[in-house]
N, C-alpha and C positions, 0 to 999 in steps of 0.2 A: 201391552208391551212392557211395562211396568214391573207385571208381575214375571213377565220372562228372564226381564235382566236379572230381576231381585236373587230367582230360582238359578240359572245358571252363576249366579257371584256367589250365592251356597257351595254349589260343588264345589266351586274352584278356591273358596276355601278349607272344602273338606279335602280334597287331592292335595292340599299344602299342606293342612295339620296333619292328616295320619299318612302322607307319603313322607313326611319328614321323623315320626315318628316310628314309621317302620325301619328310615335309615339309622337311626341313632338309637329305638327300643332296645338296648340290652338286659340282663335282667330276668326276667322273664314276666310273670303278667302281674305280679304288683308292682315292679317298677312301673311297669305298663301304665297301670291304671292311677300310679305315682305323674307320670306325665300327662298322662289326659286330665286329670286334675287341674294342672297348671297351666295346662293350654284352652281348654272350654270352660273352666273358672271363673282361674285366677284372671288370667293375660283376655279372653275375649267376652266371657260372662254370655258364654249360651246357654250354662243351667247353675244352676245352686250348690252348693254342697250334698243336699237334703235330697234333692233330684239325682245325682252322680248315685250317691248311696243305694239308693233306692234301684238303680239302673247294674247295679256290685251284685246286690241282692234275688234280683230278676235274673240276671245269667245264671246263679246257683242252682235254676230250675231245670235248666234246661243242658243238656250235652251239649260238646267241642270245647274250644276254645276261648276260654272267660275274656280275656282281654281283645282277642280279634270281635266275637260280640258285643262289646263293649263300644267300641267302635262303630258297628253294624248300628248296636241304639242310638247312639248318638247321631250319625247320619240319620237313622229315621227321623228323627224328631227334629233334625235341623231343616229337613228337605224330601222328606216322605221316603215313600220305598226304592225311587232312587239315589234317595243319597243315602241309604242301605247300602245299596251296592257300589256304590262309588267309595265309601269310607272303606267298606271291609276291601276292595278291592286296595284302595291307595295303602292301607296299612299292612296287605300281604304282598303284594307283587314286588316289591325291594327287597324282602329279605331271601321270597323264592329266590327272586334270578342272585343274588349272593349265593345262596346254596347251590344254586345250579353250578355257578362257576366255580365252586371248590368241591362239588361235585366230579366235574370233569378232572380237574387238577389232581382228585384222588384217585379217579382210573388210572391217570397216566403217569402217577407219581407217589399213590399213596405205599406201592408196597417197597421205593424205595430206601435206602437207612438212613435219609433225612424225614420221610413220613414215618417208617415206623417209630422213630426216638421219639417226635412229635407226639404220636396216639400213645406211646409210653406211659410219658406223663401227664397227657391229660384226660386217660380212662380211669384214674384215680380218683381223681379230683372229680368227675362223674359220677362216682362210686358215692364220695362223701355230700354233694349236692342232691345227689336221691334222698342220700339217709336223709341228710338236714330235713329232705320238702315229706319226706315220710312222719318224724317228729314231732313236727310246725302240724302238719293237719292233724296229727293225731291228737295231737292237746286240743284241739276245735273238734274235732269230728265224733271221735270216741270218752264222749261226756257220763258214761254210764254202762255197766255192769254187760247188757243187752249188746250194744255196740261193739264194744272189747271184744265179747264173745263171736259177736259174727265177723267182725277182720279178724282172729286168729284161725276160724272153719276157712274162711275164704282163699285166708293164703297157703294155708294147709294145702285144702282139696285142688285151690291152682297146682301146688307143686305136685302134683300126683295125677295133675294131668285133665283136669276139669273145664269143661270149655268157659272164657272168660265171661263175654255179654248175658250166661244162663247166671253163671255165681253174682254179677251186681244185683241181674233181676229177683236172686232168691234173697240177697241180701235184704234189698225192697220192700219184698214181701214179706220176711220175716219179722220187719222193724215194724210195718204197717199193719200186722196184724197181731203182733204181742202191745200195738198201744192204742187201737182201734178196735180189736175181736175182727171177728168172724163172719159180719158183715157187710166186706166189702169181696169180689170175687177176685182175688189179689192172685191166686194160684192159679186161676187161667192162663195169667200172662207167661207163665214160665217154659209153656210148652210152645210159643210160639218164636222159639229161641235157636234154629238148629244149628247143629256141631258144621255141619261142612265137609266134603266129601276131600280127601287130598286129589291132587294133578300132579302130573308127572312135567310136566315143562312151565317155564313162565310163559304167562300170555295175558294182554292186557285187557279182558275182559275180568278171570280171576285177578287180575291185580286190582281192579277199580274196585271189583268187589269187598276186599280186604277193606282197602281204605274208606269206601262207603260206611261200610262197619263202625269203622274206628271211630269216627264221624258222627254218627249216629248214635253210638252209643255209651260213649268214652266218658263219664263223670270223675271231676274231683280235678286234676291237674296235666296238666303236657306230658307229664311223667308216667303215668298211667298207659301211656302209649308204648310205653318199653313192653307192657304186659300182653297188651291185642297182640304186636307183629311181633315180639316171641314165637307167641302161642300161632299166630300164621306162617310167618315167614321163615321163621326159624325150624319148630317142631311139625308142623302140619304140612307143608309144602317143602322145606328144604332147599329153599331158595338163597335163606343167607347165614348165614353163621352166627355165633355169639358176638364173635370179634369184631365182623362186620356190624352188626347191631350195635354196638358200642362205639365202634366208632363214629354211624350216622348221629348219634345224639352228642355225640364231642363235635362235631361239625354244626349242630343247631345250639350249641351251649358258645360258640366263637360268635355268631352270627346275632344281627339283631332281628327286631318281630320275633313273631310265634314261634313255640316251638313244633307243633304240627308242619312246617316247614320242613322235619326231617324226611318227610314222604317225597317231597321233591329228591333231595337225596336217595331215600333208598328209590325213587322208582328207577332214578338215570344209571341209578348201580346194575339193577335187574333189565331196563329195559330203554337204555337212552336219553333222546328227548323227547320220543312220545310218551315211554312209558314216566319220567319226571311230570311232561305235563298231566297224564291220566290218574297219577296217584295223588298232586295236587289238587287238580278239581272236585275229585273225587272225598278225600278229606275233610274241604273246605264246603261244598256245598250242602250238607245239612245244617251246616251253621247259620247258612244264606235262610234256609226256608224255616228253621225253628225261631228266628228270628222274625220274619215276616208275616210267618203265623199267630206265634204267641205274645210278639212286642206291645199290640194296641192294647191288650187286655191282661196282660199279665202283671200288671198289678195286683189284680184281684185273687188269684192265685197265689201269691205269695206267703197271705197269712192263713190259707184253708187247712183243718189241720190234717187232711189226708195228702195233700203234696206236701207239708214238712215231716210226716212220719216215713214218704218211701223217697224224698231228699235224705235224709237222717239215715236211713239204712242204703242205698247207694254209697253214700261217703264213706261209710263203714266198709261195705267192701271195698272201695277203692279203696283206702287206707292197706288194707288187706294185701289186696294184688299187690302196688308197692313194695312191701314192704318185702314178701316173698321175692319179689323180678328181683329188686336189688341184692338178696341174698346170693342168688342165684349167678347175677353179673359178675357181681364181686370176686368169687370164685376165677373167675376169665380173666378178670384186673390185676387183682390182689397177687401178681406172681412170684415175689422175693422182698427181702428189709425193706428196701429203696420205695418201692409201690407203696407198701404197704405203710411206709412213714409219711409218704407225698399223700396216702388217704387221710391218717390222722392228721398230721398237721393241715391239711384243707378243710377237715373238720372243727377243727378249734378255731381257724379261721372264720370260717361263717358263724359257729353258736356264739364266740366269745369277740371277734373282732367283726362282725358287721360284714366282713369283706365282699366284694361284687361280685358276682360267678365270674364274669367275664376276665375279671383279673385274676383270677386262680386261675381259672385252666390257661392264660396266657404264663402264669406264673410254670404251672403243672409242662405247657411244651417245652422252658428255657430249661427246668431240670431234664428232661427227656432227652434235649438235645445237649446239656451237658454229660447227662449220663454216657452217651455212645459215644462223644467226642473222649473221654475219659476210658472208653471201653469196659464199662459195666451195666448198661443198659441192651438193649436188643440188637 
């Protein structure tokens, strides 16, 4: 009896830490993992610093969501593999139904000229928030000559049209076999990677698909996620726009929790509230089982040097995709003076003033809706 209560006062301290920090995570995942810090620390002391680190480290192994993972470890280790799923759950289901409801509010209001001045200004200010998270990894990720060279193939060959999940894994194996040879069977994996047939209507089997995907195989940052559902939603299926796509991650950049959260958004755009919920679980759930898989042992992993040789080149490409999407966004954003100065000044904002995402793009809507109230904006 004992041990049931002890087990049930776990969860229901983990549904209080990270349902509280899904309300209030803005940021995005090092604030994130800036709070979990202070909450499993400092304030209640269920791991160490040395342990948290360690747990930063182990999600860089692995695809999705670094900070909702983060989370996922934490619940393991406070309370097995269900309070796995009880933490990732308490830290994502706040910020879904947030999106969900500004979701709905964007069908039924987003194309009128109080939403478009809104997405005005703060597709800008999205614009300079990529660049920034492009920059920030790129001085971590791309430490040498090797790397450089394979994010600049990567984001080339994306813009020309290369399917994305094949360009990480070549990335991979390129990094893995210029510092390891020729002895590992690195180039098998690449063919087990296929492109995807297009459809002609949305239907929530290809949708889960999508986001299974993205799920699955998405390294490096939330941001990277501009690059998958482009390359699906946008170019391959022809389900959403640029515009729309830009504006699903101005909607997860208002919102706290994850930013994989914009799947909620785009699903209810394409398909509702089944298709919201199928795109979210869909997203979310390889993050559930690479977690549950590689949590007990992935320590040991961490320092082998053939998982940090095809980490090492992952990153690289993702740096890559990045930094390509964003060029490419920009273009849709960037449409006169006004934008185009609400990008640089949100730029100098975050390199040189520190400032919060979430207070730019709040800043990014009052110009948007000054601009139209003034009639020089949209």
């Amino acid at each position: 009896m004992q041990g049931r209560r002890t087990g049930s006062s776990r969860l229901r301290e983990l549904i209080v830490v990270f349902g509280t920090l899904g309300l209030i995570g803005f940021g995005g995942p090092a604030a994130h993992i800036a709070l979990m810090r202070r909450e499993v620390v400092e304030r209640r002391r269920w791991l160490n610093d040395a342990q948290l680190v360690d747990l930063v480290g182990i999600t860089n192994l692995i695809p999705g969501p670094n900070s909702t993972e983060m989370a996922m470890h934490v619940g393991r280790l406070r309370a097995g593999r269900v309070g796995l799923v009880v933490a990732g759950l308490a830290f994502i289901l706040p910020a879904a139904a947030i999106v969900l409801v500004l979701a709905w509010t964007y069908v039924s209001y987003g194309e009128t000229p109080t939403g478009a001045a809104l997405l005005y200004g703060i597709k800008p200010v999205i614009i300079s928030i990529v660049a920034a998270a492009v920059v920030a990894f790129a001085r971590t990720a791309l430490s040498g000559p090797l790397r450089i060279a394979v994010a600049l193939a990567v984001g080339l060959l994306w813009i020309i049209g290369v399917n994305e999940p094949l360009l990480l894994v070549a990335g991979a194996i390129t990094v893995a076999t210029a510092r390891l040879g020729t002895r590992h069977p690195w180039a098998a994996a690449a063919v087990l990677v296929p492109a995807g047939a297009a459809v002609a209507s949305v239907n929530l089997l290809t949708l889960a698909g999508v986001f299974l995907k993205a799920g699955a195989l998405l390294y490096g940052s939330g941001y990277v996620l501009l690059a998958f559902l482009r390359g699906d939603l946008v170019e391959r299926l022809g389900w959403l726009t640029d515009a729309q796509l830009l504006d699903a991650v101005a909607i997860g950049q208002v919102t706290p929790g994850p930013l994989f959260t914009t799947a909620t958004f785009v699903g209810y755009l394409l398909a509702g509230i089944p298709g919201a919920v199928v795109a979210t679980v869909a997203i979310f759930l390889p993050a559930f089982l690479f977690v549950a898989l590689i949590g007990p042992f992935a320590e040991r992993l961490r320092n082998r040097p053939a998982t940090a040789a095809l980490l090492d080149g992952v990153n690289a490409a993702a740096i890559g995709l990045m930094a390509a999407v964003s060029i490419e966004l920009g273009a849709s954003a960037l449409v006169d003076p006004l934008t185009a100065g609400v990008a640089i000044a949100s730029g100098v904002a975050i390199v040189w003033g520190r400032a919060p995402s979430v207070l730019l793009v709040g800043v990014g809507a009052v110009v948007g809706l000054a601009a139209a109230a003034l009639g020089i904006g949209p």
